[in-house]
N, C-alpha and C positions, 0 to 999 in steps of 0.2 A: 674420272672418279665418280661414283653412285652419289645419288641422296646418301643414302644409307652404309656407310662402305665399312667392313670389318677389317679388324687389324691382320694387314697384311700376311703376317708371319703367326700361322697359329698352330701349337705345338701339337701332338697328337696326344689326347689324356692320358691314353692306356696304350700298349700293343695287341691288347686284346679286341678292343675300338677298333686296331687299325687293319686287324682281317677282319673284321664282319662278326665276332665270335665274342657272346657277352662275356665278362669275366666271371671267374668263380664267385658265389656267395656263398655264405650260409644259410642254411635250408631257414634257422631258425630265424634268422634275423630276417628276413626276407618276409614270410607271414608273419612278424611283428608288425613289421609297414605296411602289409597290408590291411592287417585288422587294426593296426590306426587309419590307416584312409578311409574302411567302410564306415567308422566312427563319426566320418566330416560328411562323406556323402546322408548317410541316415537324415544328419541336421536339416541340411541343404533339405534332401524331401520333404521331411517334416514342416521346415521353413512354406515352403510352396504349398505342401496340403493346407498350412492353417490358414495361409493369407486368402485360400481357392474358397475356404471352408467360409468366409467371412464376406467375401463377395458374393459368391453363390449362396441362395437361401437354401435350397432344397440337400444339397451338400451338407450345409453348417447344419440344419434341421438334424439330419440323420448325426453329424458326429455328436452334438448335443444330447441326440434319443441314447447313444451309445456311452455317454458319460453319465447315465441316471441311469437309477433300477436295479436292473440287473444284468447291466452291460459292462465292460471298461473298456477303454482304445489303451492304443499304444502310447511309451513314454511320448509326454508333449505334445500326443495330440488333445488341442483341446478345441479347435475352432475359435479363435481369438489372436489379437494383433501384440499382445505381449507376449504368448507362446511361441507366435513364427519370432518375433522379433529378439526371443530366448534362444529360438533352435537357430535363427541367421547368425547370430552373435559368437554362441558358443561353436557353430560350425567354424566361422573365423578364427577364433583363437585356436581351436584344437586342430586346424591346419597348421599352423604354428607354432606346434606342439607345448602351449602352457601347461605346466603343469597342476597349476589351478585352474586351470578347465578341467583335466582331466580328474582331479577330485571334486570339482562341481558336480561335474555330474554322475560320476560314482557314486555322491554322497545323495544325489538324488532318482536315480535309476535303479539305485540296488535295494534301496529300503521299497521302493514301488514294485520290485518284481518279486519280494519277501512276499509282500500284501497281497498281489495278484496269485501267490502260493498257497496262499494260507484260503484265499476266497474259494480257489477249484475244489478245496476241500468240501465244500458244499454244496449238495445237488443242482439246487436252483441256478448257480453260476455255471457247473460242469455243463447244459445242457444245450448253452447256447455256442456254435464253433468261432464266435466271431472271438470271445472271451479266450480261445485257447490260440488262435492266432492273434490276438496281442501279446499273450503270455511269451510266446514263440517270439514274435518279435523284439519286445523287449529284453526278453533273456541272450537273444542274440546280440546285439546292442551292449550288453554288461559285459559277455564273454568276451566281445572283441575289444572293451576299455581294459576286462583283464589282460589280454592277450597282449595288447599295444602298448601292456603301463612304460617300459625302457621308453619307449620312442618319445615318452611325454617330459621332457628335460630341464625345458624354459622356462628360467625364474619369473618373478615380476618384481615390483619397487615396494620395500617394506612402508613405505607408507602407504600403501593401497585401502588396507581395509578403513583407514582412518576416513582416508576421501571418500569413498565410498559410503562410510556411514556420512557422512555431512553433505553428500552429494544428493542420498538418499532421502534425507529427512528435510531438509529445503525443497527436494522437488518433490516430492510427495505432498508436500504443504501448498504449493504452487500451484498440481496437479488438482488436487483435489477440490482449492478453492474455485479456480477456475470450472474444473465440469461441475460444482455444483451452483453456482452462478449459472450457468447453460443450463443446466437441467429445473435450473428455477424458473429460467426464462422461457423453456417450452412445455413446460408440464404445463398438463390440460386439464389438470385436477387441481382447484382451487383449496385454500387451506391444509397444505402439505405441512406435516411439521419438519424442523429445519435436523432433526436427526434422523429422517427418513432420507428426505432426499440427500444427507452428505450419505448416508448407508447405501443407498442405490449409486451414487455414484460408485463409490468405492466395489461394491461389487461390480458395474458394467466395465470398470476397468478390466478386471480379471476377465472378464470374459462377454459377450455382445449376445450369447443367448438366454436362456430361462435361467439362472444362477438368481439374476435381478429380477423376475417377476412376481417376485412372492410380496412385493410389494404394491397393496391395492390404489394407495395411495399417491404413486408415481406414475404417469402415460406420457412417457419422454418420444417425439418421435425418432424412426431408425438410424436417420442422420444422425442426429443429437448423440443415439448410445454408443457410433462409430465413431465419433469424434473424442469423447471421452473416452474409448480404450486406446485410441492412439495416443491421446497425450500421456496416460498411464505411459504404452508402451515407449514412447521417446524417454519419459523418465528412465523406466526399468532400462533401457538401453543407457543412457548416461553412468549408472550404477554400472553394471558388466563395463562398461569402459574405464570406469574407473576402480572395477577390482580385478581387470585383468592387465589393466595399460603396463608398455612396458616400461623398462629403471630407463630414465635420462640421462645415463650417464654423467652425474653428477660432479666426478670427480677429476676435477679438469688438470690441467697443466697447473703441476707444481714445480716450485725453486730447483728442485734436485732433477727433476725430467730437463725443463729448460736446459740447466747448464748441462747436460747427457744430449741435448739436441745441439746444440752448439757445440758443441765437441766435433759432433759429426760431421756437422756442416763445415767447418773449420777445415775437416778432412777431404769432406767428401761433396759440398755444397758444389761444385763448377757443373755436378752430372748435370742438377733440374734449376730451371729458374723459377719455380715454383716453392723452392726448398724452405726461404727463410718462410714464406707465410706458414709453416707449420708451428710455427710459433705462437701463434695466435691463442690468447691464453681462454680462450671460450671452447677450446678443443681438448681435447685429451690424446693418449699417447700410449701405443703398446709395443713392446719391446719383442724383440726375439730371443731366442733363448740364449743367445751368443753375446747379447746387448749388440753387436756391431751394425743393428737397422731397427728402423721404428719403424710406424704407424700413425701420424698423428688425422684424428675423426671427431666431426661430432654425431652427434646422436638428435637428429629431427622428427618427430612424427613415425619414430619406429625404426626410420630409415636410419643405419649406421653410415655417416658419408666422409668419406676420406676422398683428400686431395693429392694433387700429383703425384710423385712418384714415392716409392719405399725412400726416408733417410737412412742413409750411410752406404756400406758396403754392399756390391748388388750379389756378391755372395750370400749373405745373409737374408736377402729379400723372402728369398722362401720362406726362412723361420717366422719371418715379422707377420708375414700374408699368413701363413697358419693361423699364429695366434690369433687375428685379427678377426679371422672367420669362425674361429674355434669360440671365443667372446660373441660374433654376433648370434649362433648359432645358442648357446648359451640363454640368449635375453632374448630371442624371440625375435632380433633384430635383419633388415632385409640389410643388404650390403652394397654400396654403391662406390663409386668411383669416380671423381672426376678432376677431368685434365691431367689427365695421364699420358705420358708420353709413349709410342710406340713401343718402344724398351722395356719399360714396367707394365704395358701392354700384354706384353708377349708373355710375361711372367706368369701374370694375374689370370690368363689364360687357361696356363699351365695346372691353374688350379681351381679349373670348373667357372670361371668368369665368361662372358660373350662379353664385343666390345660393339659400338657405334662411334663415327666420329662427329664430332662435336663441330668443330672448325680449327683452324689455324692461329697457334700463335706468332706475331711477327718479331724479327728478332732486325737489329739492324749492328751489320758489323764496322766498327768503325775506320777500319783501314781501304774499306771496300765504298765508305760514303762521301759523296762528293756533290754539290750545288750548280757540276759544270752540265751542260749539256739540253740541249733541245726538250726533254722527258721532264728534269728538272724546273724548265723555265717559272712553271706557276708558281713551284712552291719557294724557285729566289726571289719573284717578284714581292709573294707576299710577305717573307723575309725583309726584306729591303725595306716596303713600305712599314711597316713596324717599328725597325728600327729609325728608320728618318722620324718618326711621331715621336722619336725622344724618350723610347721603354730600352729598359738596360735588364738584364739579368745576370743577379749574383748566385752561385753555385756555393756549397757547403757542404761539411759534415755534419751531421745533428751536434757531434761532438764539439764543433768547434763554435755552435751557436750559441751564445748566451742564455741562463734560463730568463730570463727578463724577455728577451726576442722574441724565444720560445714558446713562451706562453703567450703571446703579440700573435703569432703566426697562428698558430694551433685556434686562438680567439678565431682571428678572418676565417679560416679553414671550415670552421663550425658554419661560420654566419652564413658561409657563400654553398655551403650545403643543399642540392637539392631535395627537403623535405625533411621529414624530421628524424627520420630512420637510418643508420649507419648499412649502409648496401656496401657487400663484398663477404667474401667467404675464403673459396677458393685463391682466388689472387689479390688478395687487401688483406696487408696486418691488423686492419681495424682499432690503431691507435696512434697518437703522433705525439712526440716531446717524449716518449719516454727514455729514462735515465741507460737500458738494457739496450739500446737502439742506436748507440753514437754512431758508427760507420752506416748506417742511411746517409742519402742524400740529399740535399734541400735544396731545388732551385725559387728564387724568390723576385718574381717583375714585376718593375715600378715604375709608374710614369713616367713623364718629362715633368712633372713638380714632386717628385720623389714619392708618390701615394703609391702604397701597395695592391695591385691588381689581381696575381694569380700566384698559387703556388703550386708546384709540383715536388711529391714525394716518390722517391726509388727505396729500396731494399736492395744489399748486396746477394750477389748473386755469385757466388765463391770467390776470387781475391778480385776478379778483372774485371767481373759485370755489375750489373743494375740492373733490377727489375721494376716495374709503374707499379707505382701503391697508391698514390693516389693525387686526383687530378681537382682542383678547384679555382675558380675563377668569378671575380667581382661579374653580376650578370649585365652592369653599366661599362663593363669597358669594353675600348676595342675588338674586332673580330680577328681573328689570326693569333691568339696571343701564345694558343696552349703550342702550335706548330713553331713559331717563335722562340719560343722555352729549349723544345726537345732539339730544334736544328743548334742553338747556343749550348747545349748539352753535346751533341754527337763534336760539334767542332772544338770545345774546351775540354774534352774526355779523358785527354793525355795528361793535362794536370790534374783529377786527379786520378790518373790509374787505373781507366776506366778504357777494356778494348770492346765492350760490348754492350748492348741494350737491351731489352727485353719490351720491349710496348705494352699496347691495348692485344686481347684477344678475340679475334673475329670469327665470330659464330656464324656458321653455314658458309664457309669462304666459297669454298670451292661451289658452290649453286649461284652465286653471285657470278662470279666470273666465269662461266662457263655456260651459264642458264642462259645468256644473251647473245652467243656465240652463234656464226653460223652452222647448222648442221646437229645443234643442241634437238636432241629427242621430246617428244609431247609433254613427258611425264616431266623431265627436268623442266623444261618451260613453267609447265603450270605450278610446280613447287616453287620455281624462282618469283614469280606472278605473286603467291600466298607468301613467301617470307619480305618482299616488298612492299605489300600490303601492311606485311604487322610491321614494317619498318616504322609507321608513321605514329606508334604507340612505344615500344623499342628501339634501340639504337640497335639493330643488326646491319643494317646496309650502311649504313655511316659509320660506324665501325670501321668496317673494312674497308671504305674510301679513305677514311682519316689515314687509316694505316698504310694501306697501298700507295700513298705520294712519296713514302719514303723509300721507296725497292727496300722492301727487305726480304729476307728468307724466311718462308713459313714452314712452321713447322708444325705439322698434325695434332692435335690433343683428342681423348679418348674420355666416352662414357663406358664404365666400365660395369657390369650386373648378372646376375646369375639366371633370371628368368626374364623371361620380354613380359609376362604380365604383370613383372612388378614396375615399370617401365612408367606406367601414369603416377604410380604413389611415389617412385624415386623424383620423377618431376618438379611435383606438388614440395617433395622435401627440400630439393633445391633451392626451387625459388623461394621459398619460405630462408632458407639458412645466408639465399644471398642477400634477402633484403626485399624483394619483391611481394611477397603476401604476409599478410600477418594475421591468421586466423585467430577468433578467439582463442584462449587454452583456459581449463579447467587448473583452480590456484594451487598451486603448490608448495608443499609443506617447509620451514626454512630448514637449510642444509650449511654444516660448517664450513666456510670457507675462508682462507687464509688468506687475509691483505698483503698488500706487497710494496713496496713505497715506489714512486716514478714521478715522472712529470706527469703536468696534468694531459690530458688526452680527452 
């Protein structure tokens, strides 16, 4: 098995794909996409001439000579660090076809090539050619926003303009104190009044060359005047992300989705042990057109990210993955996948997804596990020792626990938390004691003076199994306690009903057990090297030790994404949705949301 290994079985898109022979398009549709892509490239250059223009004097010199008199440049060029940091921004979004980008900048490209029409009218402009090659440029630039308006689709979050102004006028406030504080403390001209130098700042923002010289009264040196267009320009960037950002999906798992996911699962829950965490009420949920399969995603930093497999019928799976795509596509959102199984692999495929695998889930069957044998010995040893130190473990339903207990358990739960952040996404319900939740199950171990130690929480996993939801234990007790638990779990399974387990998920399995193998190639080596490495920050190699004592059957799970460059931003989303980062975010506006009554959690 590769580092990197794609899912096995991958379907062919088209039959046109599959002789070498593009498929039919329309002529027309085809130059739409184009002349939206020249739309992004333009930016992009633009981006690079201005930041070139800002470094370089003699560059910035001339575009400057060509913004006075009797010159103009092309849209956006102005030589200055808020214009690239206009033309990188909006290249962004209109890669993504917002469609307020694309009237941003119609609303400002078309009125500039009015202007630049009305100018050639007069000799003095006509006679310069640099003035008709921007006119050309720019006009080309418009024609192709005309040409590409269809392909520009993607809504944003009706509260944008709101953030945006209050985004705006706080940092603009910020901005401007600040470089005028700087430009007080390098001007070299003594008694400046204090509405000069806020006026010179405010102009060096817009732009680092002669815009701001007309002040005799300011000698800020060149550092000073680049430093104050970059903070402009972080502002002005903060604004554009906050009128182009996309909707966050706001609208999460309501009463009526729930009881439509539970139906399903009811039905069809044995396929994925992944299934009940679609429940997760921080997620939301898209139906197929048949209702017979969802979608359940959330919405991180853009990224639309769904877990395991399609619920319900795998008929249906194609309608649910339409919509799914048809909504990210919609919001400007990338689309990701994870822990997906082979199966809904193969689907997702089906439908313009690539896959990578992630690592192995382990399952452990219980008519297959047993404490006998040589392979065994460590983990009956540590067995054994445990329970001789007088720890017992009681098994449960949520249902059958008292809420008095309940809330008792869910307390410790909290306490014995590492950190203050609830980590899990993908495989964690992300709540415990609730009322909606009785068939979970509650393993609960307690001393030899009855004090509660550790608990472990499962989710059913269609009528027979259990999945790990979540793991917690007092960090003053014993060692062995969480292996302890699960070995009194696998051997008391029968009462209740229970022929299967679902564990920990072990990421990069297969480079662990193979990377140290005789005959393991260079490249596996040094990858197993670097994931041992981050072991000591992460739990990736312990993981899969933890798991591996109990033989079980692994089984593959899948990163599932439509481009490999979106591959760092689907990352960064991950671990942000599992609990791992927590970047700032800019505040967001309150959105109705409907209480739900439960135990506490």
């Amino acid at each position: 098995m590769s580092v990197q290994q794609s899912v096995p079985v991958k379907e062919q898109r088209t039959s046109g794909a599959r002789q070498g022979v593009a498929p039919p398009e329309r002529t027309g549709a085809g130059l739409r996409r184009r002349a939206a892509a020249s739309t992004v490239w333009y930016l992009r250059l633009l981006a690079l001439l201005n930041v070139f223009a800002v470094v370089s004097l003699p560059f910035g010199e001339e575009v400057h000579e060509h913004n006075a008199g009797e010159f103009f440049t092309p849209y956006l060029a102005t030589a200055g660090l808020v214009s690239a940091a206009l033309a990188l921004f909006l290249a962004l979004v209109m890669r993504r076809r917002k469609r307020a980008a694309w009237i941003f900048n119609m609303l400002l490209a078309g009125p500039l090539l009015v202007l630049y029409g009305v100018a050639l009218s007069q000799e003095r402009y006509r006679q310069h050619w640099f003035n008709w090659l921007s006119v050309l440029l720019t006009a080309l630039f418009v024609g192709a926003l005309a040409l590409g308006r269809r392909e520009f689709h993607a809504v944003g979050d009706r509260s944008n303009p709101r953030l945006a102004l209050a985004v705006g006028a706080g940092g603009l406030l910020v901005s401007a104190a600040l470089g005028t504080a700087l430009v007080s403390a390098t001007n070299r001209v003594t008694g400046t009044p204090l509405s000069d130098r806020i006026a010179y700042t405010l102009l060096r923002g817009v732009s680092v060359g002669p815009l701001a010289d007309r002040f005799d009264t300011v000698a800020a040196p060149g550092w000073a005047d680049v430093l104050v267009n970059a903070l402009m320009a972080g502002t002005f960037l903060l604004v554009l992300y906050a009128c182009f950002r996309s909707p966050r999906g706001l609208e999460l798992l309501g009463e009526q989705d729930e009881t439509r996911l539970r139906d399903l699962l009811a039905r069809h829950g044995e396929r994925d042990s992944l299934g009940y965490f679609a429940l997760r009420r921080d997620k939301a949920v898209i139906w197929s057109p048949s209702g017979k399969a969802a979608i359940a995603y959330g919405v991180v930093g853009g990224v639309t990210l769904a877990s395991g497999d399609p619920i319900g019928d795998p008929e249906a799976w194609p309608g649910a993955i339409e919509a799914w795509l048809r909504e990210a596509r919609r919001h400007a959102w990338t689309p990701a996948v994870m822990g997906a199984s082979e199966e809904a692999g193969t689907v997702y495929a089906r439908h313009g997804l690539d896959a990578l695998e992630l690592g192995d889930e382990a399952v452990v069957d219980r008519a297959d596990f047993t404490l006998e044998g040589r392979a065994m010995r460590g983990v009956r040893q540590a067995h054994n020792r445990v329970r001789r130190a007088g720890h017992t473990v009681r098994v449960r339903r949520h249902e059958d626990i008292p809420d008095a207990e309940m809330a008792a358990l869910t307390d410790l739960a909290d306490q014995w938390r590492d950190g203050e952040t609830e980590r899990g996404f993908s495989m964690a319900l992300g709540r415990l004691g609730d009322a909606a939740d009785g068939r979970c199950v509650m393993l609960e171990c307690r001393d030899g003076d009855g004090v509660p130690r550790a608990v472990l929480s499962f989710v059913p996993w269609g009528v027979r199994g259990l999945s790990l939801d979540l793991m917690r234990r007092d960090r003053n007790s014993d060692n062995g306690l969480m292996e302890f638990m699960v070995i009194e779990l696998l051997r008391r399974a029968e009462e209740i009903g229970v022929d299967r387990v679902s564990l920990n998920f072990a990421m990069f399995r297969s480079v662990f057990e193979r990377g140290t193998r005789l005959g393991a190639g260079p490249v596996l080596r040094l990858w197993c090297s670097v994931l041992t490495f981050l072991s000591r920050w992460w739990q990736l190699e312990s993981l899969y030790r933890a798991n591996a004592k109990y033989r079980p059957v692994w089984e593959p799970r899948y990163l599932l994404f439509e481009k490999s460059a979106d591959l760092p931003r689907i990352g960064i989303a991950a671990a942000r949705a599992e609990g791992f980062l927590a970047p700032p975010a800019l505040p967001r506006f309150p959105a109705r949301r409907t209480e739900r009554p439960g135990r506490p959690s």
